[in-house]
N, C-alpha and C positions, 0 to 999 in steps of 0.2 A: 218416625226415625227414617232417616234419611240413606241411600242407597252405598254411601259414603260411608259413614258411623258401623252399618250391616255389614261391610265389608272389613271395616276394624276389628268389628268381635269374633268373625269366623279368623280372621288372620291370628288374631290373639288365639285365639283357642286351638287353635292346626301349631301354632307358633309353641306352646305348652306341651302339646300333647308331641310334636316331633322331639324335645328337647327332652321329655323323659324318655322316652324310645331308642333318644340317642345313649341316655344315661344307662338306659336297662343294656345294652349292646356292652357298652364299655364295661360293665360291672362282669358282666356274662365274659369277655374277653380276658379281665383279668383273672375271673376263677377260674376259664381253663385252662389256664398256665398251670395251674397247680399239678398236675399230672405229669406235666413236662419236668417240672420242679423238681416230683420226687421221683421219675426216672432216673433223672439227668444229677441229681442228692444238690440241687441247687439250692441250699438251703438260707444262703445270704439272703439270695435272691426272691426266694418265697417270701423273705421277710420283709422285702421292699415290697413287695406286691400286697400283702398284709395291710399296710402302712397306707398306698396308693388307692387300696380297694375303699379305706375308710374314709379318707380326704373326696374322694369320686363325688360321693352328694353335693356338698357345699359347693363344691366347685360348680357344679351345673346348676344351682337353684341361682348363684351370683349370674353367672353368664346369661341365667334365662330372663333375670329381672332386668337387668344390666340393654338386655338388644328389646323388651317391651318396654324399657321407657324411652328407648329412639323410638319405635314406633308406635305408643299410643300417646306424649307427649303428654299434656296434661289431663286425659283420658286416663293417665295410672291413679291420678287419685281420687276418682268415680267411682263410688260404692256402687253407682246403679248399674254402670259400664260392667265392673267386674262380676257383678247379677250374671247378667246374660250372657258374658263368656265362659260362665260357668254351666247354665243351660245348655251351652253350646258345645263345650267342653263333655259333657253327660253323654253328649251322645256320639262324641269319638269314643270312648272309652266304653260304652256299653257292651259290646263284646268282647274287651281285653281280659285277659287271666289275670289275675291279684288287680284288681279294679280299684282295690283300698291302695294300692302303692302311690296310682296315680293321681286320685284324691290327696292322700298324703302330701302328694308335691305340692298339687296344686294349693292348699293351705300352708305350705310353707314359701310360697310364692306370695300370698296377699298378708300373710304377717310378716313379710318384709317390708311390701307396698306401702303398710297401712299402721307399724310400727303396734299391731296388734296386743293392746295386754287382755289377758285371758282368753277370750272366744269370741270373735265377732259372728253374731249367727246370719248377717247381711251378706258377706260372700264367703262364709266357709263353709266347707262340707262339716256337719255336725257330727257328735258321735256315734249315734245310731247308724248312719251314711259308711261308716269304716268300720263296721262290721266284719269282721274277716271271714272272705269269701271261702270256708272250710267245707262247702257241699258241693255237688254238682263237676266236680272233675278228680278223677281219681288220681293216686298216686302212682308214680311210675317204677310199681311192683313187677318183680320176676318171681312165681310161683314153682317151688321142687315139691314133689309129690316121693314117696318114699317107697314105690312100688318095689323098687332095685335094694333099698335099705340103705342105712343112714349115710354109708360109708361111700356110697356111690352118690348119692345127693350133694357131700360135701364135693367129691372130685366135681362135680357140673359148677358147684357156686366160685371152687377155685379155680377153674376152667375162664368162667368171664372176668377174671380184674385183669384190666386193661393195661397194664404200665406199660407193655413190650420190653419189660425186662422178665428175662425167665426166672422161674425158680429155683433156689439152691439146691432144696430137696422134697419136688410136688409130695410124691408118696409118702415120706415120714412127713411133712406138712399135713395130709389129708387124713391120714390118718390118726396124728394128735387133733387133730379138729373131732373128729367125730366121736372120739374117746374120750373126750373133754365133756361133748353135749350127753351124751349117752352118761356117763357117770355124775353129773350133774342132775339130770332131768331126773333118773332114777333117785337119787337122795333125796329132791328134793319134792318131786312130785309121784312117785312112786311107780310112773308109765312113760314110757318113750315117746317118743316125736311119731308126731302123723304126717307135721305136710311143715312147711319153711316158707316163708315169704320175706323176700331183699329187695330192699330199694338200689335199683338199677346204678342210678349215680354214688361216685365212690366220695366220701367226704373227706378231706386233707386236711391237715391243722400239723404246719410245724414241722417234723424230717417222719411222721405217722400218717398213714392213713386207711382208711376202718372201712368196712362194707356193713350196714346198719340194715335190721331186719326184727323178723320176728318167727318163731318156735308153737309151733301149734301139738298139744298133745289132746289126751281123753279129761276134756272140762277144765282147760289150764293153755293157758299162753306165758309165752314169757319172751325179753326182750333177746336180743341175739345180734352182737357185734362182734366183727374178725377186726384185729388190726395188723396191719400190714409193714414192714419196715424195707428197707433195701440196703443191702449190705454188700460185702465185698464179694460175696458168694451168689450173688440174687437175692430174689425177694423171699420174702421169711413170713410167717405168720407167728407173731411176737406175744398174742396171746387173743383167750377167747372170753365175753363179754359176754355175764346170762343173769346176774344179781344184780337184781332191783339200784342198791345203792350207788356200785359200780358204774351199771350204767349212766343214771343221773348224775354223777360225780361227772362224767365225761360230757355231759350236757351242760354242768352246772353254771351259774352266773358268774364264775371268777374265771372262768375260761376265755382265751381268745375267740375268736369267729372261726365257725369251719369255712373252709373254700368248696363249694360243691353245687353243679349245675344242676340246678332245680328248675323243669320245666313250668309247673305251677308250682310256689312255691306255699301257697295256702294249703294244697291238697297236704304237701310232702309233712306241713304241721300239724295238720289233722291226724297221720299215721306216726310220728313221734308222739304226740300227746296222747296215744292209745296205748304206744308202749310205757309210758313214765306220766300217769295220769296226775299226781301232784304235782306235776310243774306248770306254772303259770304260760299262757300263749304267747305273752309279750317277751318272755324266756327262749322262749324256742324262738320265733323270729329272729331276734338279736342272734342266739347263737351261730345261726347259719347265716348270718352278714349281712341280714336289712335291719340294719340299727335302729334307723330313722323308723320304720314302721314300727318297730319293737316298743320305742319311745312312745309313740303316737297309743298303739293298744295298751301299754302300761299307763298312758295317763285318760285312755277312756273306761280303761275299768275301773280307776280312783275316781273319779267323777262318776260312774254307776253306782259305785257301795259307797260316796256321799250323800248322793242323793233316795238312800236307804236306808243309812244305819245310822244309827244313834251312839255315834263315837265323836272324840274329841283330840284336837290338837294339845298333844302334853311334850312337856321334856323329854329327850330319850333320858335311858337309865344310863348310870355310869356316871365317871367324873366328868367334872363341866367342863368343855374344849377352848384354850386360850385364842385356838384361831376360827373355829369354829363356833354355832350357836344349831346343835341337835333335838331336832325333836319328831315325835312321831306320832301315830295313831293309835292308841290303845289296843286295837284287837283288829289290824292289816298290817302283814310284813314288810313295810317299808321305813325308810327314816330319811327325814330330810333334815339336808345342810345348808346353815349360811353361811359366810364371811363375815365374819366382826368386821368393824370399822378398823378398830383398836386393836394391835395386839399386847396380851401381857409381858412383862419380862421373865422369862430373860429371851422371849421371840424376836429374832431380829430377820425375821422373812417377811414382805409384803403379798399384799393382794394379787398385783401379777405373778410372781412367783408363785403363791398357792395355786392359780388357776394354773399355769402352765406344766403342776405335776400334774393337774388332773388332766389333762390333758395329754401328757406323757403314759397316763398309765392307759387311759382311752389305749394308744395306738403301741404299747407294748402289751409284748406277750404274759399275757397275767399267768400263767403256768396252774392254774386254781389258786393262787394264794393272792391274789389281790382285787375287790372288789371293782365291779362294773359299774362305775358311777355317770349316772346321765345326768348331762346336764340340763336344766330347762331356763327358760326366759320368761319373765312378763308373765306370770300363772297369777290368777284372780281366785281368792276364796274368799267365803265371808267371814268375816270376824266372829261371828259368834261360834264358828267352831274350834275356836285357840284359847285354852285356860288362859285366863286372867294375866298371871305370871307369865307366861310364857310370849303373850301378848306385846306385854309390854318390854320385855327385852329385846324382843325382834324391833319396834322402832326408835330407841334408844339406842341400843349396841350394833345395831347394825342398821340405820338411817339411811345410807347410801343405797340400799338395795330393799328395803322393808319399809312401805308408806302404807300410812289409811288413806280410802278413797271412798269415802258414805259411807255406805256398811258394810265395807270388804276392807280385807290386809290386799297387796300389792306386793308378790315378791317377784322382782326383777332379774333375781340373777338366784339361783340354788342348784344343789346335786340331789337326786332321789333314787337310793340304793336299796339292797333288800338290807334287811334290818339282820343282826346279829346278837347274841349274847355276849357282849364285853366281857372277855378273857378271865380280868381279873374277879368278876362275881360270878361267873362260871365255876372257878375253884374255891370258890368259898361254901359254892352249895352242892358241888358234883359231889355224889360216893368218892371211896380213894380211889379206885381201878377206875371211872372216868377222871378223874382230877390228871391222875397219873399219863392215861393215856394224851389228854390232854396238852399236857404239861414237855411230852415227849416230843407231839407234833405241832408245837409250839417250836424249839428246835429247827425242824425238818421242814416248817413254813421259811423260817431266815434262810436255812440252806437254799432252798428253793427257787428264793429269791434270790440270793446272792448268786447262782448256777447261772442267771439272765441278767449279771451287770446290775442289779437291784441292790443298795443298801437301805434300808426302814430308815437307820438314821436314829428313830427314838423308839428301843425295845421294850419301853415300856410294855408289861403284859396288856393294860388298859384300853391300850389301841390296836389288840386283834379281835377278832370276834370267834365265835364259834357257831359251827352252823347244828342243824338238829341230827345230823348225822356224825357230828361230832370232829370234824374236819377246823383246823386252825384256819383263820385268814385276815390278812393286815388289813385294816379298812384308814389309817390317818394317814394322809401323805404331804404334810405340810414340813414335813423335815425328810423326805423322801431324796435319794441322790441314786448317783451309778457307783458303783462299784471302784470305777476308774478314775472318778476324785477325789477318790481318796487316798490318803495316806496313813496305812497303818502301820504302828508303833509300837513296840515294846515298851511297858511301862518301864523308865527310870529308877535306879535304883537309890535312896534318898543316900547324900554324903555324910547326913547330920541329923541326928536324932530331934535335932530342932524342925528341921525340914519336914518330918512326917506329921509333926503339929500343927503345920500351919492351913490355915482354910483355905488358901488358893494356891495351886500349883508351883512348885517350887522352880521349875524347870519349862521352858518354851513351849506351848502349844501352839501351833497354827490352826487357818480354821478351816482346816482341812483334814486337818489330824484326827484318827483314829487310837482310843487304847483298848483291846477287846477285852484285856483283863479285866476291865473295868466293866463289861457287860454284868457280872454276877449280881454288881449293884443295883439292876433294874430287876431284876427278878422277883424280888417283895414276894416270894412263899416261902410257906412253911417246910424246915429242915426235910421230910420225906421228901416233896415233892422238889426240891431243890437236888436233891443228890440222884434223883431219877433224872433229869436234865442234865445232868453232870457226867453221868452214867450212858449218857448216848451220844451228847453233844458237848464233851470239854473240850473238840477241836475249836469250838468256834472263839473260846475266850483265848485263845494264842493266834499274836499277829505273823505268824506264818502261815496258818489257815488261809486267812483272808492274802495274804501278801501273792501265796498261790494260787487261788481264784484269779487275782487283779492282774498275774500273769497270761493268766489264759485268756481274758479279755483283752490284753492289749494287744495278742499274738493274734485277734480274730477269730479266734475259734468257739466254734457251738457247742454250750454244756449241755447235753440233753435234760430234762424234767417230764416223764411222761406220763400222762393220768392216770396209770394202772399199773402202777412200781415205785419203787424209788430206788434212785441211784446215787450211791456214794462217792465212786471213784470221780477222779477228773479226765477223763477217759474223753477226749474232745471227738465229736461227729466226724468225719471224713466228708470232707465238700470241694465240690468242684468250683467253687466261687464264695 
C-alpha cells in the first residue's frame, strides 16, 4: 500500500471519528437546554428540542457518508478499504467512554455504504464488539449518609437541584420528602434508611423533572425518585418515587426520552438496571435518548438468544391485522410488524401513510400510552425459524418488503416492539377486578391520548395491549390522527323512522368526521364491564368532550399527562413560549 491509500484511511477514520464527536456535542448541547427549559417552563420549546434531539443522528450519519464519498471516491465501495479504516478507526476510540456508541455509528456508516442486508462481518463491528461498556467507570453518584437523620439528608439532596429557581416552600418540601421515605421504608421493609445514593445529573422529560437514586436500609435497597415541577410559586416537589412498579412505569418503553447529561452514559445504565433489574439494557438506553444504541443492543441480544434457543417464528395472538402481518417468538417479549402489500377494505390508507404515523409516534410524546416502535431495515434470518404458515404470508402478502435469499427470509423494511397482551383476550381471561380495572384504563389510555393532540381513530379494544403490570397501551396506528382534524359531531337525530333502518348513513359524513356516540359500538364487552367504562368515562362518548380538548389544542396550550397521577381537569400548563 502505497503512502497515498495510508493516508486515505487515517483521513477516513479521523474523518468518522471527528463527525461523531461532533454528534455527541450537539446531542450533549440540546439536552442541556432542558434545565433552561424548565426554569424558564419553556415547555413548546422543550418539545421542539425533543423532536431535534431525535432527528440529530440521521442527520450526521447522511452528512458523514455524504463528505467520505468526495473524499474516498470509489474507495467507498472497498470492503478491504473499509477493513483497515476500521482498524484504524479502533484505535481513535480506544479510550473513548461508551466506545459501543461510536462503533454503533461507524456500522451505520458502512450499511449505508454497502446498502447492507443483515450483517456484513467484512467491515462491521460484530456483536460481541458492542458489548456495552457497563464496567470500568462509575456512575456519577452523590452519597448522604444519615448521621444528622433522614430529615436533614433530604434538606442536602434538595439543597443541590440546580434550576436557580427558588423554592415555594423548601421546608414543607423537605419535610414531606422525608415523611414519605420514612413511612414507606417502615411499611414496607420494616427498618429505616441507612445511607442514599443520587445521580448527580437531573433528568427532564416534558414540564417534570426527577432526581433518580437509590435507598439503602438493613439487607434492602430500593429505588428512590423526587420529581420536581415549577409553578407559579417555585419549584415544588410533586411527588416521591420508591415502588418497584412506579418506578419502572416512569422508565417504561411507552415513554418519551429523558433529557439528561450523562457523562458516561453506560455507567449511568449499569446503576438504573440495579435499580429496576427486569428491564431489558436496550430499554434503558433508548429511554435516556440514545435510540440508535438502544436499537443496536435490542437487536444484538435477539441474535444471542437465536443463536441459543430453540424457538420459532409464529403468528402473534390476536386478530389478523388488515394493514399489518404480526408475528413473534414464542417465549421473547417482542413482536414484529410488516406492511402488507394490500390493504383490506374498508382501509383506505397506504404504505406511506402507515410509515409516516410511525414515524409520528417515534418523535411525539408517547405519554406511556403508546408503544416505542423501532424501526429496522434489511434484517436477515433463516428461514427455518418461521412456521411454515407464517412463512408463506410474509412472501405473498407482503412481497415488497419479505424475499427468500437461499435459506434465509429477507425482511427489508419492519417495526420490532415489546410485545403485549391484546386487549380484547385480556378480558376474556382476566379475573373481574382485573378485567374491570382494565377496562377503566382502557378509558384513561384515550384520555391520555387525546391530552397530546392524539386521536386512535380505531377504539377498537384489539388494538391496545396490556402490559404485565397491567397498564392499558395503543400499539395500531394505521388510523392514527391529531386531535385537530378532526371534526366532532353530535350524532343526528333520524327525521324518519325509515332513516334509522337504513345501513348507511342517512345524513353527510365527512372524512373528517367524528361521532363519539358512536364509540360504545366498539367496545364488544360484556354488560359488567361496559357500565364500568361508562361509569368513569361517559365523557368521552359526547362530542363536547372531544370538541373541548380540540380547543385547547388549537389555543396552543399544554395538557399535562404525568407518569405518577392522572389528571382530569383541562387545566392547561402555564408557558412562557
Amino acid at each position: 500500500m502505497d503512502e497515498r491509500a495510508r493516508q486515505l484511511i487515517r483521513e477516513s477514520a479521523e474523518t468518522i471519528w471527528r463527525t461523531f464527536e461532533d454528534y455527541n456535542a450537539a446531542f450533549a448541547a440540546i439536552t442541556r437546554r432542558a434545565g433552561r427549559r424548565f426554569a424558564a417552563r419553556e415547555w413548546k420549546l422543550a418539545q421542539r428540542d425533543a423532536v431535534e434531539r431525535i432527528e440529530l443522528y440521521d442527520r450526521y450519519v447522511h452528512s458523514c457518508i455524504a463528505g467520505l464519498v468526495g473524499s474516498m471516491g470509489p474507495a467507498i465501495a472497498d470492503q478491504g478499504t473499509w477493513r483497515l479504516i476500521r482498524i484504524e478507526y479502533s484505535k481513535l476510540i480506544f479510550d473513548c467512554t461508551d466506545a459501543e456508541f461510536y462503533k454503533t455509528f461507524f456500522n451505520s456508516l458502512t450499511r449505508k455504504a454497502f446498502n447492507t442486508v443483515g450483517v456484513n462481518s467484512h467491515v462491521e463491528y460484530l456483536a460481541p464488539d458492542l458489548e456495552p461498556t457497563l464496567d470500568g467507570v462509575d456512575a456519577p453518584l452523590r452519597s448522604f449518609d444519615l448521621n444528622e437523620g433522614l430529615a436533614a439528608a433530604v434538606v442536602s439532596i434538595l439543597e443541590q437541584f440546580p434550576s436557580g429557581v427558588p423554592f415555594g416552600d423548601f421546608d414543607t418540601a423537605a419535610r414531606q420528602v422525608a415523611d414519605e421515605i420514612e413511612a414507606y421504608t417502615r411499611l414496607r421493609y420494616g427498618s429505616g434508611v441507612e445511607r442514599i445514593d443520587m445521580l448527580t445529573p437531573v433528568f427532564y422529560r416534558s414540564t417534570r423533572a426527577f432526581y433518580v437514586g437509590r435507598i439503602t436500609g438493613h439487607g434492602w435497597e430500593s429505588a428512590l425518585v423526587l420529581a420536581f415541577k415549577n409553578t407559579d410559586d417555585g419549584i415544588a416537589v410533586d411527588t416521591v418515587m420508591m415502588a418497584d412498579y412506579v418506578v419502572r412505569n416512569l422508565f417504561g418503553f411507552s415513554r418519551s426520552y429523558f433529557h439528561v447529561d450523562l457523562p458516561a452514559v453506560g455507567a449511568a445504565v449499569k446503576f438504573l438496571s440495579s435499580l429496576i433489574p427486569h428491564k431489558t439494557i436496550d430499554e434503558f438506553y433508548t429511554v435516556v435518548g440514545r435510540a440508535k444504541q438502544g436499537k443496536t443492543e435490542r437487536y444484538r441480544r435477539l441474535h444471542k438468544y437465536l443463536q441459543n434457543a430453540d424457538d420459532r417464528f409464529v403468528h402473534a395472538e390476536g386478530e389478523k391485522g388488515m394493514v399489518m402481518i404480526a408475528f413473534t417468538l414464542r417465549d421473547y417479549g417482542l413482536i414484529f410488524k410488516v406492511i402488507r402489500d394490500h390493504f383490506a377494505f374498508p382501509k383506505e390508507t397506504s404504505r406511506a401513510d402507515v410509515e409516516e404515523r410511525y414515524q409520528f409516534v417515534f418523535k411525539h410524546d408517547r405519554v406511556g400510552r403508546l408503544v416505542d416502535a423501532q424501526e429496522f431495515r434489511r434484517l436477515r434470518f433463516a428461514r427455518s425459524l418461521f412456521a411454515d404458515e407464517l412463512l408463506e404470508e410474509l412472501v405473498t402478502e407482503a412481497a415488497s418488503t419479505c424475499r427468500i435469499d437461499d435459506d434465509d427470509l429477507i425482511l427489508e423494511h419492519c417495526y420490532i416492539e415489546r410485545r403485549l397482551r391484546p386487549l380484547n383476550l385480556f378480558l376474556k381471561e382476566a379475573d373481574p377486578i382485573s378485567a374491570r380495572r382494565a377496562v377503566i384504563d382502557y378509558g384513561q389510555a384515550i384520555k391520555d391520548l387525546a391530552r397530546t393532540n392524539v386521536f386512535p381513530g380505531d377504539l377498537l379494544v384489539k388494538n391496545f395491549g396490556v402490559t404485565r403490570n397491567g397498564r392499558v397501551i395503543f400499539y395500531d396506528y394505521d388510523e392514527l390522527c391529531l386531535v385537530t382534524d378532526c371534526t366532532f359531531r353530535d350524532l343526528p337525530t333520524a327525521r324518519f323512522e325509515e332513516d334509522e333502518m337504513r345501513a348507511e348513513p342517512w345524513f353527510h359524513v365527512g372524512r373528517n368526521d367524528v361521532f363519539p356516540e358512536q364509540f360504545v359500538n366498539f367496545l364488544g364487552m360484556p354488560k359488567e364491564l361496559r357500565d364500568a367504562f361508562l361509569a368513569h368515562h361517559s365523557d368521552l362518548l359526547t362530542a363536547d368532550y372531544w370538541r373541548g380538548l380540540k380547543r385547547c389544542h388549537d389555543a396552543k396550550q399544554l395538557l399535562e399527562v404525568v407518569p405518577y397521577a392522572r389528571r382530569t381537569a383541562l387545566t392547561p400548563v402555564e408557558q412562557t413560549a
